[in-house]
C-alpha positions as CSV (number, residue, x, y, z in Angstrom):
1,X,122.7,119.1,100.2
2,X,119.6,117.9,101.3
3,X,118.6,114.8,102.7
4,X,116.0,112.4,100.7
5,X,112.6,112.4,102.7
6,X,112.0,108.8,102.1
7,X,108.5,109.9,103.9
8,X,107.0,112.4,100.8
9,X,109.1,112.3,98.1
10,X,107.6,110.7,94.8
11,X,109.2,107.5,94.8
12,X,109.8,106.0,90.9
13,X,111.9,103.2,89.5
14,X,114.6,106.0,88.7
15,X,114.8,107.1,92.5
16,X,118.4,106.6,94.1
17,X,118.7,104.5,97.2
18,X,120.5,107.2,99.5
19,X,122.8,106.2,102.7
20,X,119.7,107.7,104.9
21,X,117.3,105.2,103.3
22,X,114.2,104.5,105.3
23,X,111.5,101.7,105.0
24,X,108.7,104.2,105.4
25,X,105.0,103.4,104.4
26,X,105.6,105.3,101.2
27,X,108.7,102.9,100.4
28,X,105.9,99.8,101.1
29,X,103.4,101.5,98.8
30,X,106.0,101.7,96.3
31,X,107.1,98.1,96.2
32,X,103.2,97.2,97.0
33,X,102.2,98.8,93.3
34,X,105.1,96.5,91.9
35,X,104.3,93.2,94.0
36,X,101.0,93.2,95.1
37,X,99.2,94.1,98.7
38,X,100.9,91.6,100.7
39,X,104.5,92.4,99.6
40,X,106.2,93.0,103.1
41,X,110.0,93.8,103.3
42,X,112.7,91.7,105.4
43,X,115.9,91.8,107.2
44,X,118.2,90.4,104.5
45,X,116.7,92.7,101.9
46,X,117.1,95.8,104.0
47,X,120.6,94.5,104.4
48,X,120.5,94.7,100.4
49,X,119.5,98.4,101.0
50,X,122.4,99.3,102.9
51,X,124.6,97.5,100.7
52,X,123.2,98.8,97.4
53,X,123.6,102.8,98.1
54,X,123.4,105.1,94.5
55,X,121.5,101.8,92.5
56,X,117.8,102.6,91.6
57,X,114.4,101.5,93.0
58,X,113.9,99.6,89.9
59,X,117.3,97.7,90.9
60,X,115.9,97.2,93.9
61,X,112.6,95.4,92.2
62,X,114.8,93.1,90.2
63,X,117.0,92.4,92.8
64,X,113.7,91.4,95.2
65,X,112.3,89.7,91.8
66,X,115.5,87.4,91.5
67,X,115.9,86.7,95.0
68,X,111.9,85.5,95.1
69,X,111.2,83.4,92.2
């Protein structure tokens, strides 16, 4: 099996969060179209990443969404 290329793949809210996750500029571009220009990722939610391996990217919104409001 192949790995995810977190660089080119189309990214939607059904996408997987693999083990070999990577905050690449298409990742930032995804959460950017959910948060806004100036959304910028951080340690602890990286750590959330790690943690979170087989939930979606729109698990991932909700999750940032509940841990920013």
């Amino acid at each position: 099996m192949s790995k995810f290329n977190w660089h080119s793949e189309t990214l939607t809210d059904q996408t997987i969060i693999t083990k070999d996750f990577k905050n690449t500029q298409n990742v930032r571009r995804y959460f950017q179209s959910h948060f806004g220009e100036n959304w910028k990722n951080n340690r602890i939610f990286m750590n959330w990443f790690k943690e979170n391996e087989g939930k979606t990217l729109k698990e991932a919104v909700d999750e940032f969404r509940k841990r920013n409001n």
